[in-house]
Legacy VTK file of the C-alpha trace (Angstrom):
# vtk DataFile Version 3.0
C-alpha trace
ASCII
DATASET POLYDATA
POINTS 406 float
-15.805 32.400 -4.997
-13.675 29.874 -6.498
-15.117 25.960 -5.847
-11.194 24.609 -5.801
-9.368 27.141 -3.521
-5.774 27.711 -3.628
-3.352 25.973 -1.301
0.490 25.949 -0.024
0.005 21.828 -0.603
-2.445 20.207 -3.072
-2.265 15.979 -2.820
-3.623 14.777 -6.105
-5.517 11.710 -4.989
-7.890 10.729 -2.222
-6.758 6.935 -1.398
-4.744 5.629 1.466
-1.996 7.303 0.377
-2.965 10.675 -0.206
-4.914 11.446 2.629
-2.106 9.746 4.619
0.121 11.916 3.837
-2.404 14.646 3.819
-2.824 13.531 7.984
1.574 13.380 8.094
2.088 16.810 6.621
-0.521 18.428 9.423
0.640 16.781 11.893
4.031 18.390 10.856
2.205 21.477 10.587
1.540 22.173 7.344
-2.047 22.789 7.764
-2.939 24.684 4.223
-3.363 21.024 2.594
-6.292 20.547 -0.260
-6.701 17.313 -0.796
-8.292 16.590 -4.550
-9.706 13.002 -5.229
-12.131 12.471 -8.628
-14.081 10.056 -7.088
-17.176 11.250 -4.976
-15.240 10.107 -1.694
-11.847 9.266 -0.422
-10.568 5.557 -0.328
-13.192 4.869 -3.358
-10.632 3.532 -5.837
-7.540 0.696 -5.390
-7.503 1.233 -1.583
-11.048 0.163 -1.415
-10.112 -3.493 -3.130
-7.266 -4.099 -0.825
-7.055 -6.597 1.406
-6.118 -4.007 4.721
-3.072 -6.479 5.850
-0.067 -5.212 7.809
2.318 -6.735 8.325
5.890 -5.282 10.081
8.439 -8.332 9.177
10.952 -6.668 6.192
13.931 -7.479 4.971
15.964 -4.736 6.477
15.683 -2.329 9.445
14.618 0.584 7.601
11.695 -1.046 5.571
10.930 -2.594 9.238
10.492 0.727 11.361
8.633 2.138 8.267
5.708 -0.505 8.819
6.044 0.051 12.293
5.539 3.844 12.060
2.265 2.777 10.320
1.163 0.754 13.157
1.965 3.064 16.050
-0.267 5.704 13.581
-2.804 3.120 12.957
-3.519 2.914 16.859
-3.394 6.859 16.905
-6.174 6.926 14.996
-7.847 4.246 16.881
-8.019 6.069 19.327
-10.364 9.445 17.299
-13.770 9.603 16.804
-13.307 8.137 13.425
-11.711 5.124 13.557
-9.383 3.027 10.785
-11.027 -0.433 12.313
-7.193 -1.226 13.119
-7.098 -4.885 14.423
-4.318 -6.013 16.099
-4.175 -9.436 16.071
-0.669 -10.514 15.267
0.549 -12.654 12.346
1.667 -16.005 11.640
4.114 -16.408 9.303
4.689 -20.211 7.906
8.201 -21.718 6.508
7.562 -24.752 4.390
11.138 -25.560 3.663
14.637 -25.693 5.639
15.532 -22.771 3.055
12.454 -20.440 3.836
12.997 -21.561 7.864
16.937 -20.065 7.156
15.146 -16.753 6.107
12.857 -16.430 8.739
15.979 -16.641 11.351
17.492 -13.861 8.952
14.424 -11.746 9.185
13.976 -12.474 13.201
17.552 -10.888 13.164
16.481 -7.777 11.415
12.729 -7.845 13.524
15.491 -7.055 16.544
17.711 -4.896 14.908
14.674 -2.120 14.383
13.176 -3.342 17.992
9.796 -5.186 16.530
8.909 -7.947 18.783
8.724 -11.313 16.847
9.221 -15.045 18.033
10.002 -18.203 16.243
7.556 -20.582 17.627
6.393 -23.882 17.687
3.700 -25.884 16.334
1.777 -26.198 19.144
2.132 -23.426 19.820
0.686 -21.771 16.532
-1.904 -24.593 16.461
-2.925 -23.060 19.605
-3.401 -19.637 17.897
-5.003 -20.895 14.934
-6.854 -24.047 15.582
-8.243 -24.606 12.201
-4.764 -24.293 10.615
-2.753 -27.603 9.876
1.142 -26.891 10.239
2.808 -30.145 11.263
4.750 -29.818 7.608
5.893 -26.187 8.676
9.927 -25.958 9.135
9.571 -22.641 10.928
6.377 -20.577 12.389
7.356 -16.408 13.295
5.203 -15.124 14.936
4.896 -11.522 14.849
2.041 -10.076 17.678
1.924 -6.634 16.870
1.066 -7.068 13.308
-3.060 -7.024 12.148
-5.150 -5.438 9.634
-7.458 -2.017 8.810
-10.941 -1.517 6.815
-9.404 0.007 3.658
-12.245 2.177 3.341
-12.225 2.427 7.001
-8.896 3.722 7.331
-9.323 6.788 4.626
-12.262 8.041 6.439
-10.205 8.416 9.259
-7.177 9.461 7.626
-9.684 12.339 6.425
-10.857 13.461 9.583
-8.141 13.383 11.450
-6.493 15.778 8.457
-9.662 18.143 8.004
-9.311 18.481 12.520
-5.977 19.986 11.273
-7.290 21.941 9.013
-6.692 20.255 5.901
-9.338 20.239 3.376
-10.690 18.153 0.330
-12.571 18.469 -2.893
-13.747 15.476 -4.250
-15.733 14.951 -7.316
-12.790 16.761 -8.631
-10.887 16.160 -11.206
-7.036 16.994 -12.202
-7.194 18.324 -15.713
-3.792 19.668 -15.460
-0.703 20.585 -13.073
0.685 24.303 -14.046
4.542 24.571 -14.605
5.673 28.241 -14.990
9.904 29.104 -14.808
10.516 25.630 -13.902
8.580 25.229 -10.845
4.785 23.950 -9.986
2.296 27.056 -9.455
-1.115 25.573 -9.187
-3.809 23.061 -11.311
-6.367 22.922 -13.511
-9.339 21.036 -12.561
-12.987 20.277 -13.922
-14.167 22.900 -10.883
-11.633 25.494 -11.770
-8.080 26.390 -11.217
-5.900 26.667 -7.563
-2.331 27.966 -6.459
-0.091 26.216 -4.798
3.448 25.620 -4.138
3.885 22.292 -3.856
2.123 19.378 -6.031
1.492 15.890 -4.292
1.329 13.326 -6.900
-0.284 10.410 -5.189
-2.622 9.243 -7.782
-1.975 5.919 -7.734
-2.122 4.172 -10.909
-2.698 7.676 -12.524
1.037 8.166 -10.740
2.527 8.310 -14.340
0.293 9.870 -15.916
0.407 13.115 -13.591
4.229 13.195 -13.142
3.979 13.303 -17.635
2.185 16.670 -17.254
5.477 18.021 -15.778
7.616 16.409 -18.370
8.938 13.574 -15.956
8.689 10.005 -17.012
8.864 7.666 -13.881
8.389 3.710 -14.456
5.090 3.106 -12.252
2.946 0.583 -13.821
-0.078 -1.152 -12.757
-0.366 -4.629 -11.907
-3.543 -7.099 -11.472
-3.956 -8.358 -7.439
-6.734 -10.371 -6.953
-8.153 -12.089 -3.573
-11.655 -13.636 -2.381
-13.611 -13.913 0.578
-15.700 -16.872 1.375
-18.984 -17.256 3.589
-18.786 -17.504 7.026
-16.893 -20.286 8.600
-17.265 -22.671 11.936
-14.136 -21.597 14.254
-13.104 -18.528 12.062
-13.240 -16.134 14.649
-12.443 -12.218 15.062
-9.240 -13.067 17.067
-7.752 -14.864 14.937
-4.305 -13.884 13.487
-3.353 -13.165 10.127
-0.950 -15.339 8.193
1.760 -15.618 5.764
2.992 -18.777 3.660
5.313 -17.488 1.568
6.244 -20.722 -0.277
2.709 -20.835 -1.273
2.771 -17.263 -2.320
-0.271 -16.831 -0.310
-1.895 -14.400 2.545
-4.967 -14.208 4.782
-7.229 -13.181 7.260
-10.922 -13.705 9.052
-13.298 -11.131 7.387
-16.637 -10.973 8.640
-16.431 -14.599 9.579
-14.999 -15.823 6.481
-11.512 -16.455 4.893
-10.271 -13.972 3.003
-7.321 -15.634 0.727
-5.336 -13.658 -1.832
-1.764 -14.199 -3.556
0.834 -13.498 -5.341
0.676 -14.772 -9.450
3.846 -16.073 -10.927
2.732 -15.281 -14.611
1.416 -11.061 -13.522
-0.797 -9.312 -15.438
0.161 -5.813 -16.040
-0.357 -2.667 -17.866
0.934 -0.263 -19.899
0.120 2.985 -18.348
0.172 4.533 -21.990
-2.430 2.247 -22.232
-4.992 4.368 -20.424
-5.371 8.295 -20.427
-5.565 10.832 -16.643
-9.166 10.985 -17.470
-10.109 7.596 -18.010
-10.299 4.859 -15.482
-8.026 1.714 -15.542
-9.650 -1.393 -17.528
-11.883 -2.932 -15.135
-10.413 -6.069 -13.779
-11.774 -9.573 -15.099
-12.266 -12.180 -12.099
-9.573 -14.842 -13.340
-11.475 -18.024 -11.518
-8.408 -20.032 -11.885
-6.167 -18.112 -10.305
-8.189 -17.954 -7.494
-8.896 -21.540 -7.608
-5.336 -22.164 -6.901
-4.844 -19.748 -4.342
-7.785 -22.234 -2.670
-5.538 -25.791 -3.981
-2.227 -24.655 -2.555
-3.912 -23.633 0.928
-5.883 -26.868 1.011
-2.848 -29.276 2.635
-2.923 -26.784 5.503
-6.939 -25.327 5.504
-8.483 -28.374 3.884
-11.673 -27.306 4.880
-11.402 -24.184 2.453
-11.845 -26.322 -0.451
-15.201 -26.200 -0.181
-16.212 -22.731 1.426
-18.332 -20.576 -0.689
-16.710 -17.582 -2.073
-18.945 -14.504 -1.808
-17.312 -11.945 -2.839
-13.730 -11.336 -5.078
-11.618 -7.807 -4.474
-9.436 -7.042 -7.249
-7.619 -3.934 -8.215
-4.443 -2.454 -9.755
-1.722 -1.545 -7.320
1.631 0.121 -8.781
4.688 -1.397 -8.489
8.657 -0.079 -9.621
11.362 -1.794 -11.244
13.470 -1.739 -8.190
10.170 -2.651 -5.491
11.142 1.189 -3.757
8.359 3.752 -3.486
9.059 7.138 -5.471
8.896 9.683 -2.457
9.961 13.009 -2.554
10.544 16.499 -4.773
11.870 16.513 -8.062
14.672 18.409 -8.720
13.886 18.864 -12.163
10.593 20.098 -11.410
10.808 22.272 -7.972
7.727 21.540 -5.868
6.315 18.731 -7.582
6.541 15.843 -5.317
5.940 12.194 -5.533
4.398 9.933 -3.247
3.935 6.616 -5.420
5.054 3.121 -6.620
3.905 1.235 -3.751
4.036 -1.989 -4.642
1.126 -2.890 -3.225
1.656 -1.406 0.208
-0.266 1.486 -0.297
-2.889 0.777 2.708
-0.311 -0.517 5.073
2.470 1.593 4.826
0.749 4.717 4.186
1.580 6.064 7.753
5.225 5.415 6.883
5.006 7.024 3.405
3.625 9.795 5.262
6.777 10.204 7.976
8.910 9.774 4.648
7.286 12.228 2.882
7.522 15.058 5.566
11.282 14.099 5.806
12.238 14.736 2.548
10.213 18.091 2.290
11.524 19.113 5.683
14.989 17.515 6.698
17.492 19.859 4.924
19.768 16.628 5.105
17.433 13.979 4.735
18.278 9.807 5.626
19.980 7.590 2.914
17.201 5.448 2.677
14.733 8.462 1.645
16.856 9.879 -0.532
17.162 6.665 -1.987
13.174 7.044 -2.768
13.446 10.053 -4.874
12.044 10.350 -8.270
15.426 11.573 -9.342
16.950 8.118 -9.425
14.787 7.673 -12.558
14.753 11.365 -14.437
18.485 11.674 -13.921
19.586 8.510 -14.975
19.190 6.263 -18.229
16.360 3.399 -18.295
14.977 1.124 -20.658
10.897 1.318 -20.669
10.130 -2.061 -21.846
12.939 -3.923 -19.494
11.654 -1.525 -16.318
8.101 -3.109 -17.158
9.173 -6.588 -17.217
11.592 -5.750 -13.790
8.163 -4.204 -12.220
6.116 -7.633 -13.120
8.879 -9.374 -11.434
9.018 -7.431 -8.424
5.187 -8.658 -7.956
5.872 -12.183 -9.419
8.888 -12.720 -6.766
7.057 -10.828 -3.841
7.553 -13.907 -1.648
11.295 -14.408 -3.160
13.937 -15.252 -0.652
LINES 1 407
406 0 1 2 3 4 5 6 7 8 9 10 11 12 13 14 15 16 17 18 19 20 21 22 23 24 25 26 27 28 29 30 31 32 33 34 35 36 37 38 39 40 41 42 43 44 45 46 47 48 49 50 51 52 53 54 55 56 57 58 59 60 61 62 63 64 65 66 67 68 69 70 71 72 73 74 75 76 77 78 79 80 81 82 83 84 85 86 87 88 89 90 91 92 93 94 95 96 97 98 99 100 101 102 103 104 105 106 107 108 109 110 111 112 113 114 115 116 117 118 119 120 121 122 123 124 125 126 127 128 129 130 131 132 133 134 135 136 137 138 139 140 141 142 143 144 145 146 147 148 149 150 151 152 153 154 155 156 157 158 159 160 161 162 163 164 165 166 167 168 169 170 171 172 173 174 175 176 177 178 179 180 181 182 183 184 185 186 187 188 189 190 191 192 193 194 195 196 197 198 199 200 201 202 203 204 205 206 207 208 209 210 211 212 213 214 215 216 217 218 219 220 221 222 223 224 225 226 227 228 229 230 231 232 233 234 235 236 237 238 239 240 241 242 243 244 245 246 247 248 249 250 251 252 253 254 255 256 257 258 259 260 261 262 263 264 265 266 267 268 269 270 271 272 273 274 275 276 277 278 279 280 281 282 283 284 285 286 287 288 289 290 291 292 293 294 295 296 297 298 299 300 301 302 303 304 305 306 307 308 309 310 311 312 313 314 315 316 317 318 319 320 321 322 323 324 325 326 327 328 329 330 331 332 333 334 335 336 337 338 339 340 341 342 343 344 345 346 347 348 349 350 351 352 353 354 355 356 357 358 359 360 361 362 363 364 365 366 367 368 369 370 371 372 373 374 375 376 377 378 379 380 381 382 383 384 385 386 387 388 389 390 391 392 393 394 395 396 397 398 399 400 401 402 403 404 405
C-alpha cells in the first residue's frame, strides 16, 4: 500500500494556513483532503513563531468581516475537545497624534459598516482596563472587545482535529518533491514517501509559496520578510485578562504571555529575502536575534510601560512571514494551471486570518460567480499581467515597513 494516498484535495503545508483551510474545505464538504506538511507535526514552522494576535479593526468592510469570520471560527473550535487556546480579551488600540485619532474615527466608521462592535473611549476608561499602561498623551483609545489572541501551535492542533473528525487526513514527515502537470492541469505529487492523485493542488507552503507555484511554471511575487518579537519574565499586575494593544505610531503590538509582556513591531528598514535565495528542499536562513531592534521596540514603549525597560526578556520568536506587493493574499485557482490553487501571501496574518482564508478559499473553488473582493485575490492578477521582480520586492518590504501607515 502506498504511504501518501491519493486525494480529490492535497494542501501542501501543515501551518495555520493549511490546515485551516484543510478544516474550511470539510466543513464545506469536501472531506477527501490530505494534508502534507515536511515537518514531523503541523504548526511546527512560521506559525509556531507568531505572536497568535487578532485583531478585527481593517481598513475596509471586507478585510473587517474576514477577521471576524476567524473569530466566530476561533470560538467554534473552542468549543472541541481540542482547543486553539482562543482568548478573548479585547484590544486597545492607542492614537498618539490628532492625525492617527482622525483614522481611528475612519476605521470606527468601517468597524460599523461590517457590524464589529468597537468604541472610542476614554482614558480612564482604558486606564481602567489596563492599569499598568500610561495613556494620558493618547489623542484617541478604540477599543475593540471582541478581539484576543490563540496559541499558534495551539490553534493547528485543533485546526487538525477538527479536519481529521471530517475526515481529512495528513502525512507529515513528508515532503513535496514535486507537483505533476499533465495537459495543462494538476494530476497528483511527488513526495519523499511516494507519489498521490489528486485534482486539486493547495499551495499553502508559506514561505516555500513561490517556490511550489515555480513547479507549475507560475511566478507569483511572495517573498519572505524578518518579524521579530520578545517575551519578558513574569510581571507584577500583568494578568491573564488583560487586553491586547495596538500603538500604531509606535509601530508596536502586545500582549500578557504567561505573565509576561510579549512586545513585537513593525521595522522601518525590513529585512527580506529573495526566495531564489533558498531552494523547496531547504529551509529558510535561520533568523539572527537583531538585539537592537528589539531594544527599541522596548525604548518607544517605555513613555507609556516604563516599567518594561527593565523586565527580563526570556525568550525572542522570530520567523519569516510572506508578504505581496499589493498587501492582498493570493487565494484561489489558476487559470493557467487548472486545479492548482493558492492560498498564500499573508502578510503576516497567517495565524489570525486563517479562518477567513479558509471561507475565501471555499468561495472561489465553489461560488460559480465568486465576490469582487476574492476575485481580486487570485493569482491571476500576477501571471496575466506584466511585473517588475526587483520593484515587486521593494513594494513587498514596504507593505511590512508601512504596516501601521495611515
Amino acid at each position: 500500500m502506498k504511504s501518501v494516498p491519493d486525494a480529490e484535495i492535497i494542501i501542501i503545508g501543515g501551518g495555520a494556513v493549511g490546515v485551516g483551510c484543510a478544516y474550511a474545505l470539510a466543513k464545506a464538504g469536501w472531506t477527501d483532503i490530505l494534508v502534507l506538511e515536511r515537518a514531523d507535526e503541523v504548526g511546527a514552522i512560521t506559525t509556531s513563531q507568531g505572536a497568535g494576535l487578532c485583531g478585527q479593526v481593517r481598513d475596509s468592510a471586507e478585510r473587517t468581516k474576514l477577521a471576524m469570520h476567524s473569530v466566530m471560527t476561533f470560538r467554534e473550535l473552542q468549543r472541541s475537545p481540542v482547543k486553539p487556546d482562543w482568548n478573548e480579551v479585547g484590544s486597545l488600540r492607542v492614537a498618539l497624534s490628532d492625525r492617527r485619532a482622525d483614522e481611528f474615527r475612519r476605521l470606527k466608521q468601517t468597524a460599523d459598516e461590517a457590524g464589529l462592535e468597537t468604541e472610542l473611549i476614554d482614558v480612564a476608561e482604558a486606564t481602567r482596563r489596563f492599569p499598568l499602561m500610561d495613556f494620558s498623551t493618547a489623542t484617541a483609545i478604540l477599543w475593540c472587545p471582541t478581539d484576543g489572541y490563540v496559541t499558534p501551535r495551539s490553534i493547528a492542533a485543533s485546526y487538525r482535529h477538527n479536519a481529521e473528525r471530517l475526515g481529512a487526513r495528513f502525512a507529515t514527515g513528508t515532503a513535496l518533491e514535486e507537483v505533476v502537470v499533465e495537459n495543462g492541469r494538476v494530476s497528483g505529487v511527488k513526495t519523499n514517501r511516494g507519489n498521490a492523485g489528486c485534482r486539486f493542488v493547495v499551495n499553502a507552503a508559506g514561505a516555500h509559496a513561490h517556490h511550489v507555484a515555480k513547479q507549475v511554471g507560475l511566478v507569483l511575487p511572495i517573498f519572505p520578510v524578518r518579524h521579530e518579537y520578545f517575551v519578558t519574565v513574569p510581571m507584577d499586575g500583568l494578568t491573564a485578562d488583560l487586553p491586547c494593544f495596538r500603538i500604531p505610531e509606535l509601530t508596536l503590538y502586545g500582549r500578557v504571555r504567561d505573565g509576561g509582556l510579549l512586545l513585537g513591531g513593525w521595522e522601518p528598514r525590513s529585512l527580506h529575502l529573495d526566495p531564489g535565495e533558498f531552494n523547496l528542499d531547504a529551509a529558510a536562513p535561520p533568523v539572527a536575534t537583531d538585539w537592537p531592534v528589539l531594544s527599541s521596540f522596548v525604548e518607544g514603549l517605555s513613555a507609556l510601560f516604563p516599567t518594561a525597560r527593565t523586565a527580563e526578556k526570556s525568550w525572542v520568536g522570530k520567523g519569516w512571514p510572506t508578504f505581496t506587493p499589493d498587501g492582498r493574499f493570493i487565494i484561489g485557482e489558476s487559470a493557467r494551471v487548472k486545479g492548482f490553487v493558492m492560498a498564500g501571501g499573508c502578510n503576516a496574518h497567517g495565524i489570525s486570518g486563517s479562518g477567513g482564508i479558509g471561507k475565501l478559499l471555499v468561495e472561489s473553488l465553489k461560488d460559480a460567480n465568486p465576490s469582487p473582493y476574492v476575485r481580486s485575490l487570485s493569482p491571476d492578477r500576477f501571471t496575466e499581467t506584466a511585473w517588475d521582480w526587483d520593484d515587486a520586492r521593494r513594494r513587498a518590504a514596504h507593505v511590512y515597513e508601512t504596516y501601521y501607515g495611515v
